[in-house]
C-alpha positions as CSV (number, residue, x, y, z in Angstrom):
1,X,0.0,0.0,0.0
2,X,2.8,2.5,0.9
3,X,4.5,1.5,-2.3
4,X,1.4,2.4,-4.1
5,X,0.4,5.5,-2.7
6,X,4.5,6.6,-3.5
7,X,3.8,5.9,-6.8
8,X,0.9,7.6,-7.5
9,X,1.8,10.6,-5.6
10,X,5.5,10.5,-7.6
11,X,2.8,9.9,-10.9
12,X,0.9,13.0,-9.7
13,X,3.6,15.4,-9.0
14,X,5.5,14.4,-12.2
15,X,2.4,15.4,-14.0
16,X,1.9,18.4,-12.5
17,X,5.6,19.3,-13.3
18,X,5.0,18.5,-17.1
19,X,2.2,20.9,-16.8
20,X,4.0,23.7,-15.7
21,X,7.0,23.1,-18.0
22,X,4.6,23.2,-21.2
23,X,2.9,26.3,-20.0
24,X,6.2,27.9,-19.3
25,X,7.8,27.3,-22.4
26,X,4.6,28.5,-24.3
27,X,4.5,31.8,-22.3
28,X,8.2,31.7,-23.2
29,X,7.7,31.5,-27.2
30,X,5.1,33.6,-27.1
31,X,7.6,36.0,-25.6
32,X,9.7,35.5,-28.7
33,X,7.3,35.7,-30.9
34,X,6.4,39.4,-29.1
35,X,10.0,40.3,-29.3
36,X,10.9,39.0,-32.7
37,X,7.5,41.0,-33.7
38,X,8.8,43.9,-31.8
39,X,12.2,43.8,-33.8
40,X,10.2,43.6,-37.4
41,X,8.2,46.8,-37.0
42,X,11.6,48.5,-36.2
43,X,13.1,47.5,-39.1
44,X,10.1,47.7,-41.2
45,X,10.5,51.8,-40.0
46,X,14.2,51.6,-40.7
47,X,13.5,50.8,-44.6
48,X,10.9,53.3,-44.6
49,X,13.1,55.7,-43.5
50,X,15.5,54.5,-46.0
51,X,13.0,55.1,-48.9
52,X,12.8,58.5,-47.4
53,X,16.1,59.5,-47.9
54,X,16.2,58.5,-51.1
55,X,12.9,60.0,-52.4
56,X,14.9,63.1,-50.8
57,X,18.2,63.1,-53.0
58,X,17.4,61.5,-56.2
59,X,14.0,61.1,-58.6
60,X,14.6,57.8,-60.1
61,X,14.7,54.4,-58.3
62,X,17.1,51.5,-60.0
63,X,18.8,48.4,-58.7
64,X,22.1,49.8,-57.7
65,X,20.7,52.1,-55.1
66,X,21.5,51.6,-51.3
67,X,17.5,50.3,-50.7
68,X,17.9,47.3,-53.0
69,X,20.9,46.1,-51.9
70,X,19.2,43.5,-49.0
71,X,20.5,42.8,-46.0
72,X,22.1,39.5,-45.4
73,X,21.2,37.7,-42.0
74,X,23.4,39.5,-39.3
75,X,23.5,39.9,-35.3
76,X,22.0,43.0,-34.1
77,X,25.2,43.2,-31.8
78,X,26.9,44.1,-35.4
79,X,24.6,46.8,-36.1
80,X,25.8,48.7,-32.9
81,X,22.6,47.2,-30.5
82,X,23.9,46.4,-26.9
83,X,21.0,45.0,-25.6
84,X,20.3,41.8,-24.2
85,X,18.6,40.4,-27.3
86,X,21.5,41.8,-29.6
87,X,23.9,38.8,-28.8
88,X,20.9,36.2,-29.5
89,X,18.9,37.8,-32.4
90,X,19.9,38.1,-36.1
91,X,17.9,40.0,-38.5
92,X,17.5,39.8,-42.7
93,X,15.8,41.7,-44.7
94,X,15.2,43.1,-48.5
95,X,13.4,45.8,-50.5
96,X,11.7,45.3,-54.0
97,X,10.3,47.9,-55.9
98,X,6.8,47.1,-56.7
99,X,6.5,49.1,-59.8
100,X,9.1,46.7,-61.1
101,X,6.1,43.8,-61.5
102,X,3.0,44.5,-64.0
103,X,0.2,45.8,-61.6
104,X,-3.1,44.2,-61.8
105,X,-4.8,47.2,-60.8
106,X,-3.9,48.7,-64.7
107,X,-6.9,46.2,-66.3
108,X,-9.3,48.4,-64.7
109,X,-10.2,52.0,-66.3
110,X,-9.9,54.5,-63.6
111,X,-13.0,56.3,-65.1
112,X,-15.5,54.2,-65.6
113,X,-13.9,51.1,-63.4
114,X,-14.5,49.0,-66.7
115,X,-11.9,46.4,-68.6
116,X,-9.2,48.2,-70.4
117,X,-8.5,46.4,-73.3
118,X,-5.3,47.8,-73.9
119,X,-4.4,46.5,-70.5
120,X,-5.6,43.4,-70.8
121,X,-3.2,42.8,-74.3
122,X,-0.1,43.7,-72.3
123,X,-1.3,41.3,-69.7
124,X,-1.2,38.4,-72.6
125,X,2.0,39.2,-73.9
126,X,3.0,38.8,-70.4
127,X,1.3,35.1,-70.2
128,X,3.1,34.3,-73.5
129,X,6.3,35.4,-72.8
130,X,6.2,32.8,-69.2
131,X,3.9,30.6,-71.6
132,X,1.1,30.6,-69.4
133,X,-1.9,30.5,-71.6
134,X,-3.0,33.7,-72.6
135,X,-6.6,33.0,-72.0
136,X,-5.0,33.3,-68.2
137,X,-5.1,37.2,-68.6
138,X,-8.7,37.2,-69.9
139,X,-9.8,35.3,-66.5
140,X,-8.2,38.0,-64.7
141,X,-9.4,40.6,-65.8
142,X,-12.9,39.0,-65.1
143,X,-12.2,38.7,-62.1
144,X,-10.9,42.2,-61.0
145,X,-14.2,43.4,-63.2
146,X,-16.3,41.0,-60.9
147,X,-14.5,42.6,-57.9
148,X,-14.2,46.2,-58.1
149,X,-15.8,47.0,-61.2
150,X,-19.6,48.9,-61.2
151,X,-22.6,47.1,-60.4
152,X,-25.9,47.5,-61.5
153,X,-28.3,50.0,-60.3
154,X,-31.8,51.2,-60.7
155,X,-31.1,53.4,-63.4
156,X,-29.0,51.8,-65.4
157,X,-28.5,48.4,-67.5
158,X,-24.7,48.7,-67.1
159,X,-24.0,45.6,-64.9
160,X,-21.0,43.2,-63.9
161,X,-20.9,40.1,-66.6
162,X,-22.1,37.8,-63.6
163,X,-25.4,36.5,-62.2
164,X,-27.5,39.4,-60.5
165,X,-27.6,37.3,-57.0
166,X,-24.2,36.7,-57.1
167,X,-22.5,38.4,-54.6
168,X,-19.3,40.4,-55.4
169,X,-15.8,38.1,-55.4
170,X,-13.1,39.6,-52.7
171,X,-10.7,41.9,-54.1
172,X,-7.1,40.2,-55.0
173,X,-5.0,41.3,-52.5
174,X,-1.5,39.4,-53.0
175,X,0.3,37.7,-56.2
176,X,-1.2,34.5,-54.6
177,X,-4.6,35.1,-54.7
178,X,-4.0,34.1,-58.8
179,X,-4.7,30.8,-57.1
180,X,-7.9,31.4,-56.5
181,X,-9.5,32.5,-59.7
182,X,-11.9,30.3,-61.0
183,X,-10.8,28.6,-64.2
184,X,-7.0,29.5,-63.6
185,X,-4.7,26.8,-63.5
186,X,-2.6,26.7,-60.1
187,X,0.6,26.2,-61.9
188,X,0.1,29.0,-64.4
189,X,-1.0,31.4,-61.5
190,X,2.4,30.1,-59.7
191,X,4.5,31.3,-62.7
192,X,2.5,34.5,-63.2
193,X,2.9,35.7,-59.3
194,X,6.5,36.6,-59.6
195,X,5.6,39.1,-62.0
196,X,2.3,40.9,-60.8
197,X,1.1,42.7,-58.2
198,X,-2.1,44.7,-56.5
199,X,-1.8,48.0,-55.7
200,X,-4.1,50.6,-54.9
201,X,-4.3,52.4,-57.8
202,X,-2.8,52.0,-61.6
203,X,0.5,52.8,-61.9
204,X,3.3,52.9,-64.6
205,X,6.2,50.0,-64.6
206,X,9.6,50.9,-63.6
207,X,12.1,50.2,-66.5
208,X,14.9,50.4,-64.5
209,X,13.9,47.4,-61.5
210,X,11.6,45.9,-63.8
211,X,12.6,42.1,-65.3
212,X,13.0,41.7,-69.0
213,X,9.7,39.8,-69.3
214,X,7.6,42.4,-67.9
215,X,9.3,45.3,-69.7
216,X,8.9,43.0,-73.0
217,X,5.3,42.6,-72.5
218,X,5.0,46.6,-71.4
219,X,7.0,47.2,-75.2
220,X,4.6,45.8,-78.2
221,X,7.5,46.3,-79.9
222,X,10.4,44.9,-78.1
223,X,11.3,41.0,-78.0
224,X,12.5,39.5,-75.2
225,X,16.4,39.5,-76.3
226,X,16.1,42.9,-76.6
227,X,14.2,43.6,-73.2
228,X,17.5,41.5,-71.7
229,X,20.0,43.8,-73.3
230,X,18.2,46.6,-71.9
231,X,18.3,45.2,-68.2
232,X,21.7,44.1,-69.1
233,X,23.2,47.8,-70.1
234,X,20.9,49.5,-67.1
235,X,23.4,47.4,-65.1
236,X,26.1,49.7,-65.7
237,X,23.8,53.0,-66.2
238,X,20.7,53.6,-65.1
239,X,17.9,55.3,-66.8
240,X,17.1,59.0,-66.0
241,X,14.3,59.4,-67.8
242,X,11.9,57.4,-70.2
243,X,12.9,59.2,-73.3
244,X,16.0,57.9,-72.5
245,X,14.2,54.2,-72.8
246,X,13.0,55.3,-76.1
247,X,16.1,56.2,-77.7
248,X,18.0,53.4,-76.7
249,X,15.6,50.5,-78.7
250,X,13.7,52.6,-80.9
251,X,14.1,55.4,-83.6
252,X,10.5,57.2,-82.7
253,X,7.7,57.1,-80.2
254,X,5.2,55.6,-82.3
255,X,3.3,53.4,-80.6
256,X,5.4,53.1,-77.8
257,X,3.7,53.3,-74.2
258,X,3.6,57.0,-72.8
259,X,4.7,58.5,-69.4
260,X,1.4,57.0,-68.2
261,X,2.8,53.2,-68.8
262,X,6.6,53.2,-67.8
263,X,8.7,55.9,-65.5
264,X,12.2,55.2,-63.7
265,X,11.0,56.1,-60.5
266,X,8.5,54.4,-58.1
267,X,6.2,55.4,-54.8
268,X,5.4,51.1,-54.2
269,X,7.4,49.0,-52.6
270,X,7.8,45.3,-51.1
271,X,9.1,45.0,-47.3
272,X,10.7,41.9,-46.3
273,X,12.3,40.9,-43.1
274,X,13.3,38.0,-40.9
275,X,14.0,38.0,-37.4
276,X,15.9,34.8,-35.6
277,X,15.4,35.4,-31.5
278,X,16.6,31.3,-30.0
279,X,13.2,29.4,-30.9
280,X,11.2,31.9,-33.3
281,X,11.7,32.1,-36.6
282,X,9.0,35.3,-37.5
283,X,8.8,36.8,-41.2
284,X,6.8,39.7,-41.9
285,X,6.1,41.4,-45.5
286,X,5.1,44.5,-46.4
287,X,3.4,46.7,-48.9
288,X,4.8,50.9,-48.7
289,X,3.4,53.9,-50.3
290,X,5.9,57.0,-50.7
291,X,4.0,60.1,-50.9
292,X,4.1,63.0,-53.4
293,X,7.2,64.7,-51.4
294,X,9.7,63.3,-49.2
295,X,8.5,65.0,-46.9
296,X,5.7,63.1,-45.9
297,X,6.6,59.5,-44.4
298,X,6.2,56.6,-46.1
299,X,2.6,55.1,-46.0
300,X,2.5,51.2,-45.0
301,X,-0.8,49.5,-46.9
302,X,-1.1,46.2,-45.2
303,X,1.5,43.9,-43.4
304,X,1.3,40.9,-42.9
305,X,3.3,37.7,-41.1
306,X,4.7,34.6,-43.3
């Protein structure tokens, strides 16, 4: 009997140990997790303040710029932090300039919120040049119509192409979302999300961050060998100006996109960071707005954790 009762009460207190361990080392992730969470938002105000500065001394945005260099993984003691978490945290990060993808947001006419066709045949050329079926860009520009286009009213017969009781898709948000459009081919939206993005508003594509396919599929006129010279010789001296773009390729502007379509600066950019703090492993993405002057701070969209 005494044997027994030893053993449970050695069975009890063993269990109740257990218990305490597991909540301790949860309170103690979720610790990290807070921390490592902490040490994103300040570096996701460091790179703001870097885009800052540089919407401060120079109008034009390319690849060898201080803001797309990245940061490899390094201890916060090397960046000159002395506290405690310096010796155990490390901290990686990059910066992409949005403009330099095609942006979804283009297919839509900012007057009337309806299909621009124009838009829609620079979006195919796209598909074709990653051979994704161009029907791909005809599905997603449904979709965006479905989404944010105008719906029917009382007074008019102008309506969404889509049943009356059907209620209204959710916007696309991220390159992902391809995934979910009905009718689009997960593997064709996988190749196409390197290359797109949703902003808020239409905007033009960078030529100087922009990758050869895009800028080939911005160009009606330009193959794709020739849209990899141009990345190739921006390597060694960027763009200050679009005319600039023109003269390099082409002999005249005819039919070559406007101001509207391309520019060699950008106000939209891609956040990325990753903080290592002992057991958390935290990654956070952003989406930043510059505004009109440097003056005004840099404008985070959405943010969100990987």
């Amino acid at each position: 009997m005494a044997l027994f009762v030893a053993t449970l009460a050695t069975l009890i207190v063993s269990g109740l140990f257990w218990s305490q361990f597991v909540l301790l080392r949860t309170i103690e992730n979720q610790q990290l997790v807070s921390q490592s969470r902490l040490l994103l938002r300040g570096a996701l105000d460091w790179s703001r303040a870097i885009l800052r500065e540089d919407q401060r001394t120079t109008a034009q945005d390319h690849l060898s710029e201080p803001w797309a260099q990245g940061l490899a993984e390094t201890r916060l003691e090397q960046l000159g932090e002395t506290s405690a978490l310096a010796s155990l945290a490390s901290i990686a990060g990059s910066i992409e300039d949005a403009q330099g993808r095609y942006n979804l947001r283009n297919l839509m006419n900012s007057q009337d919120r309806n299909i621009d066709e124009a838009e829609v045949e620079v979006l195919r050329r796209l598909c074709e040049l990653l051979q994704v079926p161009e029907a791909a860009a005809d599905l997603i520009a449904l979709r965006m119509m479905k989404a944010l286009g105008p719906q029917r009213t009382a007074q008019s017969d102008e309506a969404l192409p889509r049943d009356d009781d059907a209620p209204r898709p959710l916007p696309l948000v991220l390159p992902q979302d391809l995934a979910g459009v009905t009718g689009l081919d997960p593997k064709d939206a996988a190749k196409l999300a390197p290359y797109v993005v949703i902003l808020d508003a239409p905007t033009q594509v960078n030529v100087n961050t922009a990758p050869p396919e895009v800028i080939a599929a911005r160009f009606p006129r330009m193959s794709l060998a020739d849209a990899r010279a141009l990345a190739r010789q921006r390597e060694t001296s960027y763009f200050v100006n679009t005319g600039d773009v023109r003269l390099t390729r082409f002999r005249s502007d005819d039919g070559l996109p406007g101001d509207a379509q391309i520019s060699t600066g950008s106000r939209y950019f891609l956040v990325r960071g990753q903080v290592k703090l002992d057991r958390a492993n935290t990654r956070m993405e952003a989406l930043v707005r510059r505004g009109e002057r440097w003056e005004t701070p840099p404008r985070v969209i959405w943010q969100r954790e990987l």
